[in-house]
N, C-alpha and C positions, 0 to 999 in steps of 0.2 A: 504494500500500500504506500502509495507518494503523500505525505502532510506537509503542510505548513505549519507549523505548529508555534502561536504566539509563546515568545520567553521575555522574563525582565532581567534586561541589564542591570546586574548588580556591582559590576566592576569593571573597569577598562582596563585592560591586562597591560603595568606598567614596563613586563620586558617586550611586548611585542605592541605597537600603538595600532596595529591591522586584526587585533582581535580581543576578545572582551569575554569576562564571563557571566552568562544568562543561567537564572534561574528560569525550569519550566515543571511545576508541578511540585517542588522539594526536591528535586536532581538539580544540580549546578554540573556545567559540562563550557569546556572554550569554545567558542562558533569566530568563525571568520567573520570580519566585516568591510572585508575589501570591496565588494558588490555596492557599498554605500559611500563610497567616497565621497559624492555630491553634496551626500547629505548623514555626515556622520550622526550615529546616536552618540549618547551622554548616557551615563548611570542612571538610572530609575524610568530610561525608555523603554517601550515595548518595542519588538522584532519581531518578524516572521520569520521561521528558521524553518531551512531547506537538508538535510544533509547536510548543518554543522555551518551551513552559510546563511548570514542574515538577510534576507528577501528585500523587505525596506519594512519601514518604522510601520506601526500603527499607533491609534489611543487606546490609551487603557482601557475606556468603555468596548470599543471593538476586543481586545485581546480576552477579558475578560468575560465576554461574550460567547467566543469561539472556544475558550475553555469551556462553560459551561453547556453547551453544544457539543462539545464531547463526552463530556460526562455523560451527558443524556442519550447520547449514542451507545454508548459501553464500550467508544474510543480511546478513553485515556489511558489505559492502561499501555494500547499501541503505540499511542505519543510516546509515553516514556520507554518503551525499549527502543524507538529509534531516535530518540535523544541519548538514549545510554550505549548507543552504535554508532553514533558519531568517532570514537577514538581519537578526538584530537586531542585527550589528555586526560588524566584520572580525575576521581572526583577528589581526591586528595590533593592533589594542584592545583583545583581549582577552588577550593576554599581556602588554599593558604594566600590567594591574594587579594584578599579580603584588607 
């Protein structure tokens, strides 16, 4: 299955400024944000995330939304294993740069 799956920017990854780390669900995982150079996010924005690449920005009302939309599908649980298959790095490295 292809998702998009809305995550929040909770940190802009200080050794690499091309990628950030998003919370989606209570998984924390790195996603690429070179797709957004135009229009860089900032910490506390919402993303659509492709395959560990950020889509482009949403609001929070939409991301919030498309969660709950999943839920209600009996999606989420699919969101989080292909957030947890991204491999761009553990979830241990991605909280330590917090």
């Amino acid at each position: 299955m292809c998702l998009a799956i809305p995550g929040k920017i909770v940190a802009l990854d200080p050794r690499n400024e091309g990628s950030a780390i998003v919370d989606v669900l209570g998984t924390r995982r790195t996603i690429d944000l070179g797709l957004l150079q135009d229009d860089r996010p900032a910490g506390g924005d919402w993303v659509l995330i492709h395959v560990g690449f950020a889509m482009s920005k949403i609001s929070e009302i939409d991301a919030l939304e498309q969660l709950r939309l999943l839920e209600m599908l009996g999606e989420s649980e699919a969101a989080l294993q292909e957030v947890r298959g991204y491999g761009l790095d553990s979830t241990k490295d991605a909280d330590s740069v917090e």
